[in-house]
C-alpha positions as CSV (number, residue, x, y, z in Angstrom):
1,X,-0.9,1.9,18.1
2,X,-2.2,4.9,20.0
3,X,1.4,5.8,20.2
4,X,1.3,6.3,16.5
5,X,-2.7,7.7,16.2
6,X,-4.3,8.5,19.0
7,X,-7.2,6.4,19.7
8,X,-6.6,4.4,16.6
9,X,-6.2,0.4,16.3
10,X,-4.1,-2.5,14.6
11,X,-7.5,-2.8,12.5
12,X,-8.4,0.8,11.8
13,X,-4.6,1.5,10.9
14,X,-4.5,-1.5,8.2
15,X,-7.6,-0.8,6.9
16,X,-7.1,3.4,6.5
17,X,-3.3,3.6,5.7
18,X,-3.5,1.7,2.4
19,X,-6.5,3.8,1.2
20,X,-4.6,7.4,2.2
21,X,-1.8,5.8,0.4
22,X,-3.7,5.6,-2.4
23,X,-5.6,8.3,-2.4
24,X,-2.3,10.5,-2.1
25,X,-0.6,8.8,-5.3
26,X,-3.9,9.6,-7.1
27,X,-3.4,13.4,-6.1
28,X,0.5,13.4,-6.7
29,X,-0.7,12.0,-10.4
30,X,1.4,8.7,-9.9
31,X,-2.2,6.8,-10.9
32,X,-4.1,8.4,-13.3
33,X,-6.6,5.5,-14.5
34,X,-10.0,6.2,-13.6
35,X,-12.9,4.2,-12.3
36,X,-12.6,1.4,-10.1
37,X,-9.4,0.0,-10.1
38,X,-8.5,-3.3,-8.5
39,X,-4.5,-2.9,-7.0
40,X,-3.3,-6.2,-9.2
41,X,-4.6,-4.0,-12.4
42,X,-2.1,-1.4,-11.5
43,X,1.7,-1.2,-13.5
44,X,4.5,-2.4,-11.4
45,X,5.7,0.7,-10.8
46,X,2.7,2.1,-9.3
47,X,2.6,-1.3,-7.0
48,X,6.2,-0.9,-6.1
49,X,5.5,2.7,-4.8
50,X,2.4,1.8,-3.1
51,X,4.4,-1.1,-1.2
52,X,7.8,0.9,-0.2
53,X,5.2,4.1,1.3
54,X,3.6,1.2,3.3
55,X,6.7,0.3,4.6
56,X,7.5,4.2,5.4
57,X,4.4,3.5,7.6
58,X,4.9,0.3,9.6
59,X,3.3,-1.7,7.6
60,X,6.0,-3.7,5.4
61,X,5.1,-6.1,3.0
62,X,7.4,-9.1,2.2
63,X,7.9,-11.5,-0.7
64,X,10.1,-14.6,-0.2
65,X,10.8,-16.1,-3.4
66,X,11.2,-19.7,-4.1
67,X,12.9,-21.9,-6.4
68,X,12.2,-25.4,-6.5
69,X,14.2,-27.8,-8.9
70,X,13.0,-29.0,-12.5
């Protein structure tokens, strides 16, 4: 990780890259509710964006998808 940030960690990178992340799609208007906003009350699109700029920064996210029969 200090490759990356100097003097930063595993932890401090999870827990600060998602807020910048955020914080930069509220600047770049791509979220413009206001107040407190919890990430599942966001539209799709604006969770889609936040999850493919997280994976710009090392940190993808994954979904596996199962079916099971009916």
């Amino acid at each position: 990780m200090n490759s990356v940030v100097p003097g930063g960690t595993s932890v401090s990178y999870g827990t600060n890259t998602p807020a910048s992340i955020y914080a930069e799609l509220i600047i770049e208007g791509k979220i413009t509710d206001k107040g407190m906003i919890c990430p599942e009350e966001l539209s799709r699109a604006e969770r889609d964006a936040f999850i493919a700029e997280l994976g710009v920064r090392n940190l993808p996210v994954t979904r596996k998808d199962v079916v099971t029969a009916t």
